[in-house]
C-alpha positions as CSV (number, residue, x, y, z in Angstrom):
1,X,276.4,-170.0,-10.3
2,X,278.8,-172.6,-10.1
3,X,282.4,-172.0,-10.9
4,X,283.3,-172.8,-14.9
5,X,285.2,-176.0,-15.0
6,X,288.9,-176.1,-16.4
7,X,289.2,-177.8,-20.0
8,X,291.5,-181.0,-19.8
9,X,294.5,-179.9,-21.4
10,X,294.9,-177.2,-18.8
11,X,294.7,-179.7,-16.3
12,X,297.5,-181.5,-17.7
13,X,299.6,-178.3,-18.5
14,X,299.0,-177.4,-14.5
15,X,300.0,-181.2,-13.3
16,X,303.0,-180.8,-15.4
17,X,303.9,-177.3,-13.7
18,X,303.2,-178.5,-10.5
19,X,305.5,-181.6,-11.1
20,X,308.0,-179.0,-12.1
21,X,308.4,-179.6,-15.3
22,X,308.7,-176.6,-18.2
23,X,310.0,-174.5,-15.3
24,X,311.5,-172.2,-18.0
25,X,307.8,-171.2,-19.4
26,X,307.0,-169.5,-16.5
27,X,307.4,-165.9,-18.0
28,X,305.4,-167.6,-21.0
29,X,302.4,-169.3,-20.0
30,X,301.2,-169.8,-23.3
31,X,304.4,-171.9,-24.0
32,X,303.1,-174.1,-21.4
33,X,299.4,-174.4,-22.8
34,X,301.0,-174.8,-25.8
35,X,303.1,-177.7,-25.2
36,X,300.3,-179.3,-22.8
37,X,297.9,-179.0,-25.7
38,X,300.7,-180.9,-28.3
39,X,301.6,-183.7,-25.4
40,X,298.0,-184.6,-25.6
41,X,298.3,-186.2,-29.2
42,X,300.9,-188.3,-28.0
43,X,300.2,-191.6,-26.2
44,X,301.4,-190.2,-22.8
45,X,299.4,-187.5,-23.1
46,X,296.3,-188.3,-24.4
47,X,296.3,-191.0,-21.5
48,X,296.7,-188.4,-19.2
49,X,293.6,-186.4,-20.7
50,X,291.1,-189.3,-20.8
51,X,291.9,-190.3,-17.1
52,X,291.3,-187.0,-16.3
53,X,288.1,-186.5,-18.1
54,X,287.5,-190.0,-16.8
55,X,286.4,-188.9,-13.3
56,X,284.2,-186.2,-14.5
57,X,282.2,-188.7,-17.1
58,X,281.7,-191.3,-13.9
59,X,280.3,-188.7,-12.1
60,X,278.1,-187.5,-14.6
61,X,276.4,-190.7,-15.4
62,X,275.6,-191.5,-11.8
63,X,274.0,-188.0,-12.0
64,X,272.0,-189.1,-15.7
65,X,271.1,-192.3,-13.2
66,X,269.9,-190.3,-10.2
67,X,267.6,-188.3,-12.3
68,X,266.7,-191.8,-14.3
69,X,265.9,-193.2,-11.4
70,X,263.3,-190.2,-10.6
71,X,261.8,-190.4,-13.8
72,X,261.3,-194.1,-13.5
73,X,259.2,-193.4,-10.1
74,X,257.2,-190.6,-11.6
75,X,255.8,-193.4,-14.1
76,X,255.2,-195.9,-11.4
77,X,252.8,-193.7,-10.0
78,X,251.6,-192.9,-13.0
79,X,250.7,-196.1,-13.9
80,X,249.3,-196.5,-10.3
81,X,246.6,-194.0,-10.5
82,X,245.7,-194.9,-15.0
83,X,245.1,-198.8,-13.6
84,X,243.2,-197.7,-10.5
85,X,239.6,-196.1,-11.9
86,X,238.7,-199.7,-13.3
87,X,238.9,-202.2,-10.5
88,X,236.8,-199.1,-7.9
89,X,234.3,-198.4,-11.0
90,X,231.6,-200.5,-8.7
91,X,232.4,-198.9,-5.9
92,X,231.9,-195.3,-7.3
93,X,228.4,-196.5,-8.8
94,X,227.6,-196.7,-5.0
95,X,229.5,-193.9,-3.2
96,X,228.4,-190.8,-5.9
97,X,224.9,-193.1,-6.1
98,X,224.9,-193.0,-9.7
99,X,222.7,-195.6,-11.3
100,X,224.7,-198.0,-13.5
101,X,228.6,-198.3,-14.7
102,X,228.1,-196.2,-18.0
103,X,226.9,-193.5,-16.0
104,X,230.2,-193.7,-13.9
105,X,232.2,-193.9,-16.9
106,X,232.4,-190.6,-17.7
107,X,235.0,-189.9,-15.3
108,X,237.3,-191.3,-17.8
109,X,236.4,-188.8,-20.4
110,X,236.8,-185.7,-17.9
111,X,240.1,-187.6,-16.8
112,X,240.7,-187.7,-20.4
113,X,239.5,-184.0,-21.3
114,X,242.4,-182.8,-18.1
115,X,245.0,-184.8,-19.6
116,X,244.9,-183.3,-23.0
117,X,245.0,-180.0,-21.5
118,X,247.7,-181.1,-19.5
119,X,249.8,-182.1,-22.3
120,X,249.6,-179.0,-24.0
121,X,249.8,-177.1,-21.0
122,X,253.7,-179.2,-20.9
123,X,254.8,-178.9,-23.9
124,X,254.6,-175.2,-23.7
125,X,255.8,-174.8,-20.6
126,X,259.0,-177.2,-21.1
127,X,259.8,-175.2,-24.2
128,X,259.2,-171.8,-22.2
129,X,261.0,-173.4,-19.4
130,X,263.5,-175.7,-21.0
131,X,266.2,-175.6,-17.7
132,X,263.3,-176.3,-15.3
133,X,262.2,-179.3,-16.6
134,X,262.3,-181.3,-13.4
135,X,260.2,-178.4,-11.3
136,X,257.4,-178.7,-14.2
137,X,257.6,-182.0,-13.7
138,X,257.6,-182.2,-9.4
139,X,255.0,-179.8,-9.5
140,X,252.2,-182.0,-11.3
141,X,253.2,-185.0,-9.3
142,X,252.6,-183.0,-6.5
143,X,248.9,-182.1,-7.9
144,X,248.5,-185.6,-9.0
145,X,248.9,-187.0,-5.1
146,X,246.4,-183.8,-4.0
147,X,243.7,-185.2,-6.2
148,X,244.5,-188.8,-5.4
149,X,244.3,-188.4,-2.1
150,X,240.7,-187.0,-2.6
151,X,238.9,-189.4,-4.5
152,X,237.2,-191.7,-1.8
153,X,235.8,-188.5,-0.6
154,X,234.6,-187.4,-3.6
155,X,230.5,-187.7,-2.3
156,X,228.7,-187.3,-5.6
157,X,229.6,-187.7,-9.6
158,X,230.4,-183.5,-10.1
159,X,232.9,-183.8,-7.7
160,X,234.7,-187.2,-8.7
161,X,234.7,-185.6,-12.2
162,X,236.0,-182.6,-11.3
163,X,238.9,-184.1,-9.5
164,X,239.6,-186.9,-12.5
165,X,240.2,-183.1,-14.5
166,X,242.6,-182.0,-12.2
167,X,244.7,-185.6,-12.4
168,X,244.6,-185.9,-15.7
169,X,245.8,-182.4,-16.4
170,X,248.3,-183.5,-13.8
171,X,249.5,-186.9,-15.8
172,X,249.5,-185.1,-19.3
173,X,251.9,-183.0,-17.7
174,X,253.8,-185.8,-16.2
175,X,253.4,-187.9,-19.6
176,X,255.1,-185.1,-21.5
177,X,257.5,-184.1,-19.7
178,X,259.2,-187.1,-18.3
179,X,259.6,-188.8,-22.4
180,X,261.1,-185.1,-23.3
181,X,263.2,-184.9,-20.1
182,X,264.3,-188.5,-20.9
183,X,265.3,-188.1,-24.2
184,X,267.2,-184.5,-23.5
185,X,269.0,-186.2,-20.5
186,X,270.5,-189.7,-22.9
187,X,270.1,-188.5,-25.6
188,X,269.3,-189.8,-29.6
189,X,270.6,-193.3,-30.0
190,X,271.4,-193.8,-26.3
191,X,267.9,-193.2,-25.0
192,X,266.2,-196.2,-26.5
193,X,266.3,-198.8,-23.4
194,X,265.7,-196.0,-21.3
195,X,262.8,-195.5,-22.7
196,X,261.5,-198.7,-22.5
197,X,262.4,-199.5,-18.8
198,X,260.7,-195.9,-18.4
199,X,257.8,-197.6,-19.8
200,X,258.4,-200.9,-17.9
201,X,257.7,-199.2,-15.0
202,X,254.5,-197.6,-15.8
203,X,253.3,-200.9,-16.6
204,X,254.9,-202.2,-13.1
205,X,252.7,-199.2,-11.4
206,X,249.9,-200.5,-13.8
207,X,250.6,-204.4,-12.6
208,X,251.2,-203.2,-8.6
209,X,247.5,-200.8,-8.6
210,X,244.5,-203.8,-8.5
211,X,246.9,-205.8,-6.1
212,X,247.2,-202.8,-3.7
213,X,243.0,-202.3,-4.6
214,X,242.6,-206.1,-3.5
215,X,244.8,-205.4,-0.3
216,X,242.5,-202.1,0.8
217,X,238.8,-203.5,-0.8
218,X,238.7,-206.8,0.2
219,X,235.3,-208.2,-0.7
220,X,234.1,-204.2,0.5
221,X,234.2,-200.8,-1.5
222,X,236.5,-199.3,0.7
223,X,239.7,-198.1,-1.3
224,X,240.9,-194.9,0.8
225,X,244.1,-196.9,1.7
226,X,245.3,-198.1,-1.6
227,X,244.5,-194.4,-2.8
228,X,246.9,-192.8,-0.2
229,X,249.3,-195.2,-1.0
230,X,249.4,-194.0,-4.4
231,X,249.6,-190.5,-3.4
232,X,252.3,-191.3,-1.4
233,X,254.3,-192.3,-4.8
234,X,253.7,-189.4,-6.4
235,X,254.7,-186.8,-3.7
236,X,257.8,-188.8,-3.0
237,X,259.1,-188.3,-7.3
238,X,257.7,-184.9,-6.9
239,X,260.1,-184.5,-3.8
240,X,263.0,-186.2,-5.6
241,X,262.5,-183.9,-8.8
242,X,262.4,-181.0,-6.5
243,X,266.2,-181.3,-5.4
244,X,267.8,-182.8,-8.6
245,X,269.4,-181.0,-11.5
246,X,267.4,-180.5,-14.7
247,X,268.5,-181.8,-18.2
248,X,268.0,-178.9,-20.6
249,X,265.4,-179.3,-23.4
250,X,266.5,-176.4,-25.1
251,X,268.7,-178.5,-27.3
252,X,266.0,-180.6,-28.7
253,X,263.8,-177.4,-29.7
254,X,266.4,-176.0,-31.4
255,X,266.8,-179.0,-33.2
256,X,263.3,-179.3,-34.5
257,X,263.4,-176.1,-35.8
258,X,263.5,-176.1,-39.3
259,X,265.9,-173.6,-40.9
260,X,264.9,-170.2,-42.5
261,X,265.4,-170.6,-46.2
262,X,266.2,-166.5,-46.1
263,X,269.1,-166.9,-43.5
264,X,270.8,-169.6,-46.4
265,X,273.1,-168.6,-48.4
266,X,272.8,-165.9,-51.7
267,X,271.0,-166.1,-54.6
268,X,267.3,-165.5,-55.1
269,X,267.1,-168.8,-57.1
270,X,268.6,-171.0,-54.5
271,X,267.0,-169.5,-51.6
272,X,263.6,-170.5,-52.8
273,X,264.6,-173.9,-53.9
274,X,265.3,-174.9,-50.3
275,X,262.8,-177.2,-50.5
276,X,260.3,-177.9,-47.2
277,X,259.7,-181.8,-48.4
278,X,262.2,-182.8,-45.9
279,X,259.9,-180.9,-43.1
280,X,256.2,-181.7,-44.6
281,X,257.1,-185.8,-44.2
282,X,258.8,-185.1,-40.9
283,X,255.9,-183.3,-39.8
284,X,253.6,-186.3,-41.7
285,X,255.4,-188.4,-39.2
286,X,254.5,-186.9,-35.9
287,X,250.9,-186.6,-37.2
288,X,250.5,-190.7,-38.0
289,X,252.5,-191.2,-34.4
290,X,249.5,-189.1,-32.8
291,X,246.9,-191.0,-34.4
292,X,249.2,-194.4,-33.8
293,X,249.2,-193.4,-30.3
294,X,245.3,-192.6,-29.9
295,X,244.6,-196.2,-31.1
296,X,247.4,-197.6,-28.4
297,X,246.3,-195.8,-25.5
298,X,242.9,-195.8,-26.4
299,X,242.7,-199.7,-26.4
300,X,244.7,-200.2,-23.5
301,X,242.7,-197.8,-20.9
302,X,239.3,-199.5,-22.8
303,X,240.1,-203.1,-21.6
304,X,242.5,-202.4,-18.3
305,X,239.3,-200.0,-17.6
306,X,236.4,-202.7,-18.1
307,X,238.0,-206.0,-18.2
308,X,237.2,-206.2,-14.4
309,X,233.0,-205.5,-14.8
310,X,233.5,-207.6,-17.5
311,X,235.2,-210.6,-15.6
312,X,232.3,-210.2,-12.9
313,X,229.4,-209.6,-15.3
314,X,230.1,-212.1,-17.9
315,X,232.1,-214.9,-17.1
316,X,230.8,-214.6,-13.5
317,X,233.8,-214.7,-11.9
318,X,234.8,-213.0,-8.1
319,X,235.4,-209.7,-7.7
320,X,238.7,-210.9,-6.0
321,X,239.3,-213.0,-9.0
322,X,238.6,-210.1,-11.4
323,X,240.8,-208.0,-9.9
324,X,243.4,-210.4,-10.3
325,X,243.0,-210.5,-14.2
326,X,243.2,-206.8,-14.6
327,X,246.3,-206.7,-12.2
328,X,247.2,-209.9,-14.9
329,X,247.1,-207.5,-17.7
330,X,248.7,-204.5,-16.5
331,X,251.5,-206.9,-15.0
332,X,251.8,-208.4,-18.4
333,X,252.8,-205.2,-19.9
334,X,255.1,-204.5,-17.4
335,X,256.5,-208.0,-18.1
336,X,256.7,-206.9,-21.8
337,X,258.3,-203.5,-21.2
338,X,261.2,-205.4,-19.5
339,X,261.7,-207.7,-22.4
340,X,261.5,-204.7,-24.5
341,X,264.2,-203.2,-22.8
342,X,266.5,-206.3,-22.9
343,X,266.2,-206.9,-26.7
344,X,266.3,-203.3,-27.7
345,X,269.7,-203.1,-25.4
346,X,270.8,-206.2,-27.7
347,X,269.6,-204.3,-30.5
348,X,266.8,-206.6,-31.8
349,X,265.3,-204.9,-34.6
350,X,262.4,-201.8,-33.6
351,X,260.7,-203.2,-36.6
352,X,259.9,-206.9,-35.3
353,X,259.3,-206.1,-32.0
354,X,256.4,-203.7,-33.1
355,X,255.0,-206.4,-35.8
356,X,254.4,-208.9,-33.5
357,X,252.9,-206.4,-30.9
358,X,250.4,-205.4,-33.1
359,X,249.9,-208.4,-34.4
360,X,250.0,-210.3,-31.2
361,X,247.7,-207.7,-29.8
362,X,244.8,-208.9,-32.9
363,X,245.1,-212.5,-32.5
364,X,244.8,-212.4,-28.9
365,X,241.9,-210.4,-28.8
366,X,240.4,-212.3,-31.3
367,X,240.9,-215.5,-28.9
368,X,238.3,-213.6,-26.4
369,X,235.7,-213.0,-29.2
370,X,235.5,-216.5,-29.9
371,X,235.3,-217.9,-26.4
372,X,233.8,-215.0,-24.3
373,X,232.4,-217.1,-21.3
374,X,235.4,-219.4,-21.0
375,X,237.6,-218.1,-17.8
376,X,240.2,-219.9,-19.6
377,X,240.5,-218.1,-22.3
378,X,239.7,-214.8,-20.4
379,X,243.1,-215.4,-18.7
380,X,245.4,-216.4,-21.7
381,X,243.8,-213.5,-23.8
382,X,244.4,-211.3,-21.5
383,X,248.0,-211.8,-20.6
384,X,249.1,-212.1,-24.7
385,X,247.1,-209.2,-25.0
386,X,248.9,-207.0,-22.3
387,X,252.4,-208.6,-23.5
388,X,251.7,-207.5,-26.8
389,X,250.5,-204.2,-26.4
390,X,253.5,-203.8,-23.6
391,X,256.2,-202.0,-26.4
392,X,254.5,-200.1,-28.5
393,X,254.4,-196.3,-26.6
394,X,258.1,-196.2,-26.2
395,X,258.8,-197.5,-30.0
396,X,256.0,-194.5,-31.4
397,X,258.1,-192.2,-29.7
398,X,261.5,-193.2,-30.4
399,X,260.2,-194.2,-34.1
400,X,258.9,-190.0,-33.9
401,X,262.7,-189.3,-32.7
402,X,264.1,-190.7,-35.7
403,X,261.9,-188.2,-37.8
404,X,262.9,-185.3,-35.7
405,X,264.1,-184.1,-32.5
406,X,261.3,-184.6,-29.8
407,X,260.7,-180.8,-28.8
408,X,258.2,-180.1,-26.4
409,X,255.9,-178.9,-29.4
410,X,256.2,-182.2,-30.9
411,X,255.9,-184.4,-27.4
412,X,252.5,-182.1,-27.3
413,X,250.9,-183.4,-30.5
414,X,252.0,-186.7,-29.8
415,X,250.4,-186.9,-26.3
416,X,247.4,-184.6,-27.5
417,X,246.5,-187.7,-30.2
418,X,247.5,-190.3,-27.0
419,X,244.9,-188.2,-25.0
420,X,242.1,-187.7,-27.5
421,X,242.6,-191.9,-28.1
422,X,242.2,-192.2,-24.0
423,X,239.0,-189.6,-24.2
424,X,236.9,-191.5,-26.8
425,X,237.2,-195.2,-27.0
426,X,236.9,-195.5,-23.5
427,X,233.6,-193.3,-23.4
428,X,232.6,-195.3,-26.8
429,X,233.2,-198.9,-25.2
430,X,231.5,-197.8,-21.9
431,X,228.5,-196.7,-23.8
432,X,228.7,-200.3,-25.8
433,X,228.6,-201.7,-22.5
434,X,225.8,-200.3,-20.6
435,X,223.3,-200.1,-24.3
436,X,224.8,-204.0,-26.4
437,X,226.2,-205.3,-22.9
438,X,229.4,-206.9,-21.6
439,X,230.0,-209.5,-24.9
440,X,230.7,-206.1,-27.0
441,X,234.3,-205.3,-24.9
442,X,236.0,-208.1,-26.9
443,X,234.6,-207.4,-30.0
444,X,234.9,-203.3,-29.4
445,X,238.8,-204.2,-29.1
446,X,239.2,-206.6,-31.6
447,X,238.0,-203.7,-34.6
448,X,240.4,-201.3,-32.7
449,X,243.1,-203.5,-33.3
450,X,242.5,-204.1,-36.7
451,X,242.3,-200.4,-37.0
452,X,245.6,-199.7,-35.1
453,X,247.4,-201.9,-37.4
454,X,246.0,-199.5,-40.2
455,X,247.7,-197.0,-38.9
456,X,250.6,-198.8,-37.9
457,X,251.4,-199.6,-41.7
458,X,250.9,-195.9,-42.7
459,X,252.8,-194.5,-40.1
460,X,255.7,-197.1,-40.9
461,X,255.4,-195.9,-44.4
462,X,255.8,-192.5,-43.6
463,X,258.9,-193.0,-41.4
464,X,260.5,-195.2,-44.0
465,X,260.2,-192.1,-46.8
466,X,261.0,-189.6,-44.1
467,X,264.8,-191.3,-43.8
468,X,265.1,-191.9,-46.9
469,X,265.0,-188.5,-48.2
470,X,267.6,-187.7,-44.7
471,X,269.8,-190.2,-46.4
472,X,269.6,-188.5,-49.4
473,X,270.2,-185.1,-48.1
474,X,272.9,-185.9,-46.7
475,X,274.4,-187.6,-49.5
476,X,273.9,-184.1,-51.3
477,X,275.0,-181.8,-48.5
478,X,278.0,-181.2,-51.8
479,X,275.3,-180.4,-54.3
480,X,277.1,-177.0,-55.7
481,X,274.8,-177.1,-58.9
482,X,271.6,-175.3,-59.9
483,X,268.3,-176.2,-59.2
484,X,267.3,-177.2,-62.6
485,X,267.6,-180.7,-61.5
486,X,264.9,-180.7,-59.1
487,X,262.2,-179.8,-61.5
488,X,263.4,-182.5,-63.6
489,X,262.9,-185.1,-60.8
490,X,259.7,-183.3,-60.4
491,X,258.4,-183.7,-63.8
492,X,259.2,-186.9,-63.5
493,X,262.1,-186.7,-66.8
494,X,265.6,-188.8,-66.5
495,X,263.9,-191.8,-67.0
496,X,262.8,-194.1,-64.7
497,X,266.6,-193.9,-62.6
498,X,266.1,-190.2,-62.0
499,X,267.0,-187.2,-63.6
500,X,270.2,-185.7,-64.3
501,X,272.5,-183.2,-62.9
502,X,273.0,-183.9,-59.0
503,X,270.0,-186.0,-57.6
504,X,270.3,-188.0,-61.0
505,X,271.8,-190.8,-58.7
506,X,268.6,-191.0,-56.6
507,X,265.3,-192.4,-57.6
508,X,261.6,-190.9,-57.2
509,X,260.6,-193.0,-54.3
510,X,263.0,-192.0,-52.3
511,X,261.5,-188.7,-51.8
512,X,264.6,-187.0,-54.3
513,X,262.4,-183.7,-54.7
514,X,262.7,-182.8,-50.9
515,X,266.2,-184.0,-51.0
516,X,267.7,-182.1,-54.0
517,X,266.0,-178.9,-53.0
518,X,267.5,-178.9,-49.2
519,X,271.0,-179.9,-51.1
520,X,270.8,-177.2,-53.4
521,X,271.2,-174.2,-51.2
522,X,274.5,-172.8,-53.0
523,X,274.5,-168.9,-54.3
524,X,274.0,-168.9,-58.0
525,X,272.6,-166.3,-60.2
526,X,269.3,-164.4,-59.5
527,X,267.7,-165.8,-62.5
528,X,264.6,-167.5,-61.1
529,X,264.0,-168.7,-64.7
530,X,266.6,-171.2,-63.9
531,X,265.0,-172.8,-60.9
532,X,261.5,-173.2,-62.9
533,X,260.3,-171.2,-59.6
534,X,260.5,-167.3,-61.8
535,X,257.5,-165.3,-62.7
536,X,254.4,-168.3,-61.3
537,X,257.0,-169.0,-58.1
538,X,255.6,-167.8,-55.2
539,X,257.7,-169.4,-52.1
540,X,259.0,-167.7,-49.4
């Protein structure tokens, strides 16, 4: 264990012994403490504290930019091996001898299926683990590279499928871990562009996988160097991870946990007016953010997966020209990741950014359903559409943040809905594909996109009530009144401007129910009558 570190006013008091001053304290060290402790409020000393706390903060961001830096690697490789199924899917119809794309297809589901269990599988083990983050997180990179590395041997369908399972519970792990390990290592407020440029390169992995495909494939199906090269990646973060220090989690667990009305202070009244609407819309939050997220990732694995057949198929073009417009789209949204990054770090409103995505994402989609065949459009529609699509991951999870701390629980649901979005609209636009043919992709994506921005609207609804009714409990945190109140806002009397006593300054919409009843946590009498909560009351 390594040796506690001295707090910075001793450091001063031992600099000014050592310079020999307070030479009469000697018998007294507390004198000396004391007097260190009182020159740090003036100028001289407080300049002496911060430059010697300076040294210690420089040190400790290069470390926060060592471990960064790792995490940034683990999601190039990441997005490496999500890109690479698509551009080999023609290939693996001919090595496992399978009889037609759709058929092939469900190694995206089984991927899928492993990657769900790996998330939850994560988020347990991050919270059971929460100062061994980076080992959880080496160890699936490490798995990830084994099954890599296995792929172009994989000899008939069972096989490749089995092996997509044992990535994908690999890269749920990896998903989940590396956003909570993030966030615990910057964290709230801080972490934003992190994130992004986290995100920026996943998409550069995404962009960099085809390109290495074209390299190994040529004009053949031959793609056992690019695979290696991949693995490669992965065992190299899993390496890194292996030797750096671990953020700890633990902070952001305990501060999703919600507090136990019972521990709060006196009265039988009051404790069962600490109200749980605060929680319930928090917990409303993470559940739109997973269905958010299924959309997203969904839609993004369905075209990056197909867009090449398609390419090939449909508008005829080569397979070395296809697999230039699927490296074109996962390039694009590494391209929109990094501009994501810059504006966030200039603090361009969340909220724009993520209206034109989605909206970009529509209307370029919709470019493709009205000129399928034109190689033009093919091109243009798919670059908007991967710039578009590029920010919207990092913002549902810092937009979850702002809800409530990311735990791993929390990272688990939201990566479960990712995961279940990855498992079925792949699966439902493969079998489109192989039963309507190639002309449904466009119009598959265009109706998810209409439907994401559904749930786009919802979730921003939820989050917009959610810190509203912070705002408000914070405002109340000096509520020393009764409860009475908070049936009134309930029953909807005050008028329309709210009801009186304490929350009378707050109106309905801004979710004063939730508020008033976390507020009002001060011991009064035991007369539940008071709280409208007596004899019918049954909380806990």
């Amino acid at each position: 264990m390594a040796p506690r570190r001295e707090p910075a006013y001793l450091q001063v008091a031992r600099a000014n012994d050592d310079a020999g001053e307070w030479e009469d304290d000697k018998e007294d060290p507390g004198a000396s403490i004391l007097e260190a402790t009182q020159a740090c409020t003036t100028p001289t000393g407080a300049q002496a504290l911060t430059e010697a706390a300076m040294p210690m903060e420089m040190a400790a961001q290069k470390a926060r930019h060592r471990v960064s830096a790792a995490y940034f690697l683990a999601f190039f490789g990441l997005g490496m091996i999500i890109a690479s199924p698509g551009p080999c899917l023609l290939a693996m119809v001919e090595q496992t001898q399978s009889k037609n794309v759709a058929q092939v297809s469900v190694i995206f589901v089984a991927r899928a299926a492993g990657y769900l269990a790996g998330s939850v599988l994560g988020g347990v083990t991050l919270d059971a683990l929460p100062t061994r983050g980076n080992l959880v997180l080496a160890l699936a990179l490490l798995a990830a590279a084994a099954g890599t590395a296995s792929i172009s041997r994989a000899s008939s369908l069972s096989v490749l499928s089995s092996l997509m399972v044992m990535i994908g519970l690999a890269m749920g792990v990896t998903d989940t871990a590396a956003n909570v390990l993030m966030i615990a290592l910057h964290g709230k407020g801080v972490v934003d562009p992190y994130m992004h440029a986290q995100h920026f390169f996943f998409g550069l992995g995404a962009f960099s996988s085809p390109l290495a495909l074209l390299w190994a494939m040529g004009d053949t199906y031959h793609y056992s160097g690019a695979m290696w090269a991949f693995a490669a990646v992965l065992a190299t973060g899993g390496a890194m991870l292996l030797v750096l220090p671990s953020p700890n989690t633990g902070g952001a667990a305990a501060g999703a946990a919600q507090p136990n009305p019972e521990t709060q202070t006196g009265g039988g009244g009051a404790v069962r007016c600490v109200g749980m609407a605060l929680a319930r819309r928090e917990w409303f939050v993470v559940g739109a953010t997973a269905m958010f997220l299924a959309q997203y990732v969904g839609i993004e694995v369905a075209f990056g997966g197909f867009i090449y057949t398609y390419s090939v198929q449909y508008t005829g073009l080569a397979q070395g020209l296809s697999k230039l417009v699927t490296s074109c789209y996962w390039g694009s949204i590494a391209a929109g990741r990094l501009l994501s990054t810059v504006l966030s770090a200039y603090k361009v409103s969340p909220k724009a950014i993520i209206e034109a995505s989605v909206t970009g994402a529509t209307l370029s989609s919709l470019l493709l359903c009205m000129a399928p065949a034109s190689p033009a459009a093919l091109w243009i529609s798919t670059c908007l559409f991967g710039l578009s699509l590029a920010p919207i991951f990092a913002w549902a999870m810092n937009n979850a943040e702002v809800a409530m701390p990311i735990s791993g629980r929390v990272a688990t649901i939201l990566i479960i809905g990712a995961s279940a979005g990855e498992m079925a609209l792949p699966a439902l636009a493969g079998g489109l594909f192989a039963h309507v043919g190639p002309l449904s992709l466009p119009w598959f994506i265009l109706v998810s996109c209409m439907a994401q921005c559904v749930c786009y609207h919802f979730l921003a609804g939820q989050t917009t009530e959610a810190v509203a009714e912070a705002v408000a409990v914070g405002d109340l945190q000096g509520c020393q009144g009764d409860c009475a109140s908070f049936d009134e806002v309930e029953e909807g009397q005050g008028g329309g401007g709210g009801a009186a006593g304490p929350c009378g300054d707050y109106p309905r919409g801004l979710g004063v129910p939730g508020a008033c009843a976390r507020a009002c946590t001060a011991p009064v009498a035991d007369d539940e009558d008071a709280t409208g909560m007596g004899n019918g009351g049954g909380g806990s």
